[in-house]
C-alpha positions in Angstrom: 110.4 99.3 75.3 111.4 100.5 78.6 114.9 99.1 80.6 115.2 100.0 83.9 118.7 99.9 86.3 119.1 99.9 89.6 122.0 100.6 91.4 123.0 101.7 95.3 122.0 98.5 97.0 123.7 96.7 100.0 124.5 96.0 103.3 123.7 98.9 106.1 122.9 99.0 109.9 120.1 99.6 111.5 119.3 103.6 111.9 121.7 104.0 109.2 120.9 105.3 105.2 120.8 104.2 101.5 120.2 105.5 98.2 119.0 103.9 95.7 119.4 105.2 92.2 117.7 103.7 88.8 117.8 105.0 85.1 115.5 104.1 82.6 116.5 103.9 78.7 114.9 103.2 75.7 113.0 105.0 73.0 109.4 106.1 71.7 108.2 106.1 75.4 107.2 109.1 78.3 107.3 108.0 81.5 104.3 109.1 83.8 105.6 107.3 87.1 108.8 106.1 88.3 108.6 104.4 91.4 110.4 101.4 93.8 108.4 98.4 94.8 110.1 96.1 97.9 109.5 92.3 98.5 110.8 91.0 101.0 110.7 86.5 101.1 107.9 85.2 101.9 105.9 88.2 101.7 104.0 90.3 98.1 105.0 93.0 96.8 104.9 96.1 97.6 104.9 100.0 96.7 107.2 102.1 98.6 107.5 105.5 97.2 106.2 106.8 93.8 106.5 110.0 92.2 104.8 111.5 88.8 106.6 113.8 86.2 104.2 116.7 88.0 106.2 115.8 91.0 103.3 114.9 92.7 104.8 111.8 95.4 102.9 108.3 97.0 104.5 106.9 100.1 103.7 103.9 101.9 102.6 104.6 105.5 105.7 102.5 107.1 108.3 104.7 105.5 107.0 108.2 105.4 109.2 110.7 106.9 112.1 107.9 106.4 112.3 107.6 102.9 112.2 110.2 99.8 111.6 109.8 96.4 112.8 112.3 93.4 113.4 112.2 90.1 115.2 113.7 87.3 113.4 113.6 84.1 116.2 115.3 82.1 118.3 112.4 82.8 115.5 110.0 82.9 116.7 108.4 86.9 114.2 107.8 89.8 116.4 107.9 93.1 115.2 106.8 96.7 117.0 108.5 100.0 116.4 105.9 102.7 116.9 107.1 106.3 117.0 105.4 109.6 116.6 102.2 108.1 115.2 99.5 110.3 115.7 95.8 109.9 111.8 95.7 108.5 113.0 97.2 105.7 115.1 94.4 104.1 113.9 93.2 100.9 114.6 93.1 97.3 114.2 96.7 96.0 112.6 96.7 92.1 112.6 100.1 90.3 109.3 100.8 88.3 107.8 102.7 85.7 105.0 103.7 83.6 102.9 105.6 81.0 99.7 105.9 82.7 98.6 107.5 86.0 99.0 104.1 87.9 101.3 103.8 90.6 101.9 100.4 89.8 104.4 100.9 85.8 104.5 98.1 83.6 108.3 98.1 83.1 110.7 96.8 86.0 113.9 96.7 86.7 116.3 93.6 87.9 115.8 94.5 91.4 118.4 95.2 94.3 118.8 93.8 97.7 119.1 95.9 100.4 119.6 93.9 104.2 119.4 96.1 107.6 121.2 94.6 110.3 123.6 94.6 112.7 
């Protein structure tokens, strides 16, 4: 079993930056792909930026060249550098992970809000 945390959420104006952070824990597992999903209300979830243990990264098209994904597989954390934020991107940020090659993990964190706006 894999637990995931989330932490860096909050409160930032628009053009301005956030980073998210999330650690995984647990035993008996290797983690493929770390990720963070976004859902905003009303709308479905949806990937933002992924990244494999070969490094190899998956951004959605609205946030490429805004956003970057790494990860630190000696410490197990997935962190997500948000840049020039725009109100669009409010939504509840969920940290994800899994085994396989699939961007979309089977394990998810609690998920953190993040609101743009002035």
């Amino acid at each position: 079993q894999v637990q995931l945390v989330e932490s860096g959420g909050g409160l930032v104006q628009p053009g301005g930056s956030l980073r998210l952070s999330c650690a995984a824990s647990g035993s008996g597992f290797s983690i493929n792909v770390m990720g963070w999903h976004r859902q905003a209300p009303g709308k479905q979830r949806e990937l933002v930026a992924a990244i494999t243990r070969g490094g190899v990264r998956n951004y959605a098209a609205s946030v490429k060249g805004r956003f970057t994904i790494s990860r630190d597989d000696a410490k197990n954390t997935v962190s997500l550098q948000m840049n020039s934020l725009k109100p669009e991107d409010t939504a509840v940020y969920y940290c994800n992970a899994g085994v396989g090659s699939s961007w979309y993990g089977g394990y998810w964190g609690q998920g953190t809000q993040v609101t743009v706006s002035s």
